[in-house]
C-alpha positions in Angstrom: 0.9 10.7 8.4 1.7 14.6 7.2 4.9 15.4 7.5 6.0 11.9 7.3 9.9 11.4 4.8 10.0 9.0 3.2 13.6 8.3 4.8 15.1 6.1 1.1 13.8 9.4 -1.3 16.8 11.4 -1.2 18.7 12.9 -4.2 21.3 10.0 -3.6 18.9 7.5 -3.9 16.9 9.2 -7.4 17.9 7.5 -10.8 18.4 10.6 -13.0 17.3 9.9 -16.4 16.5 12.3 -20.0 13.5 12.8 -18.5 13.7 13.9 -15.6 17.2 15.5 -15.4 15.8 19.1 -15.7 13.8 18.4 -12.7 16.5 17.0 -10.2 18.4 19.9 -11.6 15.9 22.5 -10.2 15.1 20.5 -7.2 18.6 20.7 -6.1 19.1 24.5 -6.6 16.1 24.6 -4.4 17.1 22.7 -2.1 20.5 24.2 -1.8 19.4 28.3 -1.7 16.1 27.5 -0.6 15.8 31.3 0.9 17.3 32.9 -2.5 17.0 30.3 -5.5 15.2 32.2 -8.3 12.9 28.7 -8.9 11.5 28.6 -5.6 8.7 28.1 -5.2 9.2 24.8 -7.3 6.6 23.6 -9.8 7.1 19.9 -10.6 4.6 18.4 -13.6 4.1 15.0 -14.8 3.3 11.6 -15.4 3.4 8.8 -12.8 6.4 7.7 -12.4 8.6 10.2 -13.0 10.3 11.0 -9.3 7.7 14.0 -8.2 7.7 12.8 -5.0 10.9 11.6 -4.4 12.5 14.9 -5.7 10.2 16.6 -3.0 11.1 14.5 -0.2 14.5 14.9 -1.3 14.2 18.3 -1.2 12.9 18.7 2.7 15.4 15.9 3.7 18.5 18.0 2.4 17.1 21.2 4.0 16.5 19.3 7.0 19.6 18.1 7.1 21.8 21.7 6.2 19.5 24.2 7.2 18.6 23.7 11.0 17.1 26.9 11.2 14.6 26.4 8.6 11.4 24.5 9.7 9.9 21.7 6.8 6.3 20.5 6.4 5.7 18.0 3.8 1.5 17.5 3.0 -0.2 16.1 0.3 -1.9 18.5 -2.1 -5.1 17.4 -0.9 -4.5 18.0 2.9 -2.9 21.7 1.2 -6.4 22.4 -0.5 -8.6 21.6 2.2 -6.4 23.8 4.6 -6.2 26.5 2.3 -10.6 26.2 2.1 -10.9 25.8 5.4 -8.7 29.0 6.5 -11.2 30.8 4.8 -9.0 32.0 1.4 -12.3 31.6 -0.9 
């Protein structure tokens, strides 16, 4: 299921809020300079709840979707860890 979008988590679709408008703010200058955007890589921090993931999907969807040169992969943390072991980066 790596790699999956979820296809309804899209910055269109993310309620923007006092807490998280700092985050959707940097999410989108990712997303839209995602070669020469100062933030990237992106760290996003918090509490359940908050839009992590949906500012992540939302991310790979718009570079998906404007950037057909640039290739996406989406993975949970833990599938990024156990990679990262397994290549041998100890």
């Amino acid at each position: 299921m790596e790699n999956e979008l979820i296809p309804r988590f899209t910055f269109e679709n993310f309620i923007v809020g006092d807490n998280n408008r700092f985050a959707m703010n940097a999410a989108q200058a990712v997303a839209k300079a995602p070669l020469s955007s100062g933030i990237n890589p992106l760290f996003i921090y918090g509490n359940t709840g908050l839009g992590k993931s949906h500012l992540l999907h939302a991310i790979c969807h718009y570079i998906r979707n404007n950037f057909s040169s640039l290739k996406v992969l989406y993975v949970s943390a833990e599938t990024f860890s156990d990679d990262f072991e397994n290549v041998g980066f100890r």
